[in-house]
Structure formats: C-alpha cells, structure tokens
N, C-alpha and C positions, 0 to 999 in steps of 0.2 A: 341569457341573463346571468345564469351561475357561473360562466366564463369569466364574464366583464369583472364578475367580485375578485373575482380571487385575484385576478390582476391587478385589481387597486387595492387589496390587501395586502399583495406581495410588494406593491412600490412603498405602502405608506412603512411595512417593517423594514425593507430594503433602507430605509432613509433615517427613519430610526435608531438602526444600527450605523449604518455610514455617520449619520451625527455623532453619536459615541464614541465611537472609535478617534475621531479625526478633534475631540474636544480639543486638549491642550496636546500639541505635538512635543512644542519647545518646554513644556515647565519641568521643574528640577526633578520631578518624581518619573516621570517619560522618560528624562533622558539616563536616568539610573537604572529603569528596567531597560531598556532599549542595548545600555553597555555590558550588561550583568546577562542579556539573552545574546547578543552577538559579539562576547568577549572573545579576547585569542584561543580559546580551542572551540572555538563553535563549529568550525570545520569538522577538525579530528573528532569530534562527536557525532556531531552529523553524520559520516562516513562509517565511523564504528554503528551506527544505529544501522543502518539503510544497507551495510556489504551483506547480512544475514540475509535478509528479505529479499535480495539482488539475486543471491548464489540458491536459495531454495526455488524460488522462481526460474531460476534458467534454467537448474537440473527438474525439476519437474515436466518444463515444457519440451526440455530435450528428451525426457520420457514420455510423455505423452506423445510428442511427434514419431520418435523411432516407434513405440510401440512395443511393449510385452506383451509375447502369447498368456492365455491363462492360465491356471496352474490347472486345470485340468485337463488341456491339450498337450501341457509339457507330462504331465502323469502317465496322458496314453500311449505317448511315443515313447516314454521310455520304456512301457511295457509291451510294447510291439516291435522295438526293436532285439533283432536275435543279438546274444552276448551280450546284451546287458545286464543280464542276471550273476549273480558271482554266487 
C-alpha cells in the first residue's frame, strides 16, 4: 500500500512541475531568458566549466587504475634496499 503512494505522489509532483515549467514557452520574458542563457559564448563557458571536472576525473581514475603502492611499502623498500643509505 505504501508503494502505490509514493507513486501517485511522485506523478501528481511530477506534473506539477511539468506544468510549470512548460507555462508560457513563447512570451517575451522566456524568450529573453532563454537568449541571455544560450547566448554566443554559452559554449566557451560551458567548456571552461566542465574541462576542470573532465582532467581531475581522468587523472584520478588513471590513478586509481595504475595504482600507487603505500607509503609505507615504498618506506620499507627503501630501507631494505642495500646503497640506499647515503
């Protein structure tokens, strides 16, 4: 029974919002935000926002995949190995 709600709770806000959103597409005040959000550098912004996120992501995952030993397996090998000491 607590299933069935929450699914007629999710459509009746689902629609709610859908209504909202989709009020007036065409009136003069939509189409001023609409030009002023997807003006000519919405691109070049877009791209400046999202290359950071892109390049911390990949180097990350390229870290996580290759894998660093820990710093305390690199500590014992360097003191286990002979001539390392100066």
């Amino acid at each position: 029974m607590r299933h069935s709600r929450f699914h007629s709770f999710a459509a009746l806000a689902g629609s709610l919002v859908t209504t909202a959103a989709f009020a007036c597409p065409d009136c003069t005040t939509a189409q001023v935000v609409r030009a002023s959000v997807l003006g000519e550098d919405f691109w070049s912004l877009l791209v400046t926002m999202t290359v950071p996120f892109l390049l911390i992501g990949s180097l990350s995952a390229l870290l996580y995949r290759v894998g660093l030993p820990p710093r305390d397996a690199v500590a014992a090998r360097d003191r286990n190995e002979p001539g390392a000491e100066t």
